[in-house]
NUBAMAR-688070 format. One line per field, with one value per residue (C-alpha): z, x, y. Coordinates in nm, 2 decimals. Each point is the difference from the previous one (the first is absolute). Example, Ala and Ser with C-alpha at 12.3 -4.5 7.8 and 13.67 -1.06 7.14 Angstrom:
residues 2
pz	[0.78:-0.07];
px	[1.23:0.14];
py	[-0.45:0.34];
//
This chain:
residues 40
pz	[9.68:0.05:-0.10:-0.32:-0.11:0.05:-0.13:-0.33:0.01:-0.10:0.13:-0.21:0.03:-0.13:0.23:0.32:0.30:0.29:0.21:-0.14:0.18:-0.31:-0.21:-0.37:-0.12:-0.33:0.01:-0.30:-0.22:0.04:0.18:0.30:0.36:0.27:0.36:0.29:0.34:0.25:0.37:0.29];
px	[10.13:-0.36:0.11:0.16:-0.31:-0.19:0.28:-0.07:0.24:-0.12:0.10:0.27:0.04:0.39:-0.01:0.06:-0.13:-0.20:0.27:0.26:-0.19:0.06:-0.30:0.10:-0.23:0.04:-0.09:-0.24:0.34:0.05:0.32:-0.02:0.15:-0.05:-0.08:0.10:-0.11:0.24:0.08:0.01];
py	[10.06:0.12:0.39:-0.17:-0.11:0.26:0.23:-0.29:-0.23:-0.37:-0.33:-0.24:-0.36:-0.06:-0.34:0.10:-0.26:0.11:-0.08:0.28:0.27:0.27:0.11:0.08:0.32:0.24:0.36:0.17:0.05:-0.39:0.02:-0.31:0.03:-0.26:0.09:-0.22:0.05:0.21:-0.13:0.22];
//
C-alpha cells in the first residue's frame, strides 16, 4: 500500500469496516482498487 501512495494514489472511504481487512485507494486517473493483505 505504502508504494501506492507514494506512486499517488489516495485513500477512499466507500464504507468498508476495519474488520474487512481490504483498503479501498484511487490512482491520479481516479480509477479505485482495494488491497487486502496476503497470507503466507
Amino acid at each position: 500500500m505504502a508504494r501506492a501512495l507514494v506512486l499517488g494514489a489516495s485513500h477512499v472511504d466507500v464504507g468498508q469496516l476495519p474488520e474487512e481487512g481490504c483498503v479501498v485507494l484511487a490512482g491520479p486517473e481516479g480509477n479505485e482498487f482495494s488491497i487486502a493483505p496476503t497470507t503466507r
